[in-house]
C-alpha positions in Angstrom: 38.4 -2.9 -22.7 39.0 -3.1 -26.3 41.2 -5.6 -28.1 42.2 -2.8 -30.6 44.7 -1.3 -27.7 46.1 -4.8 -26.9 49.4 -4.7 -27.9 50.9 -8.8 -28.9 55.0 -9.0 -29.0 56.8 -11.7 -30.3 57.5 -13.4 -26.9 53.9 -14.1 -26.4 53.4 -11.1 -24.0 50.3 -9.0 -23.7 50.8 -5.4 -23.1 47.7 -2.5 -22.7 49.0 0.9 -22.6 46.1 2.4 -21.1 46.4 0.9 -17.9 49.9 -0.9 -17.8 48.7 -4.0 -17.5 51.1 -7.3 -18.8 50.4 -10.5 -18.8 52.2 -13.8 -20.5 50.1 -15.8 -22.9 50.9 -19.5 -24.9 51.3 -19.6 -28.2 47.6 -20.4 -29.1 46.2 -17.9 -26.8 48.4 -14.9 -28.8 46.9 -16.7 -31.7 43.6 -16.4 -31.0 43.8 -12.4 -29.9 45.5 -12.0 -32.8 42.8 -13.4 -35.0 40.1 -11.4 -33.0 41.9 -8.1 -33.3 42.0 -9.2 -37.0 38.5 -9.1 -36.7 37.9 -12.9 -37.1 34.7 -14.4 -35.3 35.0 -17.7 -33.7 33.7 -19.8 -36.3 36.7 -18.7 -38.1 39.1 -19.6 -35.6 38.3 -22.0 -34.6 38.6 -23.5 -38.1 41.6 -22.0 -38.8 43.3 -23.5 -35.5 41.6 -26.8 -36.1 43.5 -27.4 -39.6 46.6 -25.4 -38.4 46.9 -28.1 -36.0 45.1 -30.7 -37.3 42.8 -31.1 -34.5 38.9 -32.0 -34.2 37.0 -28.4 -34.5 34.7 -29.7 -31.4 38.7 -29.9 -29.2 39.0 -26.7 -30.8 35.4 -25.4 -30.5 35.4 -25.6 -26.5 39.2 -24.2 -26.0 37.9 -21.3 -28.0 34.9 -20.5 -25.7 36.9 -21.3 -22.7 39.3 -18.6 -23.7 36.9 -16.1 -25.1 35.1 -16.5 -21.5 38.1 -16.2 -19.8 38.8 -12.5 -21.9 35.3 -11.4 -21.0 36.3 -12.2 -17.0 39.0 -10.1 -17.4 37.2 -6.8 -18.9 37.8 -7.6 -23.0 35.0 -6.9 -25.5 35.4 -9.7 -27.5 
C-alpha cells in the first residue's frame, strides 16, 4: 500500500480510501507519515524530530525504526 493514498486529518486520524480502512495515530506518529509522504528519508526525520523536541537522535533513531517496522507490518511501502 502506498503512503501517497494515506489521507492525515487534523485530529490525528489515518484514513485510506481504497480500502476504508481508519485508524487513530499520536501526534509523532502523524508526524512521521507526514514527513514520509513528504518524501523525507529517515535520516531526515529523525533529525528533524530530534531538534523539534529536543531529544537525543539515538531516542529518536530507534522510535523511528520501530514505527517504520510497524508500517511495513501493516502493508505500507515505506
Amino acid at each position: 500500500m502506498q503512503l501517497d493514498s494515506l489521507i492525515l486529518d487534523e485530529n490525528n486520524m489515518g484514513f485510506i480510501p481504497s480500502t476504508g480502512a481508519t485508524f487513530q495515530l499520536n501526534k509523532i506518529g502523524k508526524e512521521i507519515l507526514a514527513l514520509l509522504k513528504d518524501g523525507f528519508g529517515k535520516d531526515i526525520i529523525v533529525e528533524t524530530l530530534s531538534k523539534k523536541y529536543n531529544i537525543d537522535e539515538k531516542e529518536v533513531f530507534i522510535d523511528v525504526s520501530d514505527f517504520l517496522a510497524k508500517l511495513k507490518i501493516y502493508g505500507f511501502e515505506v
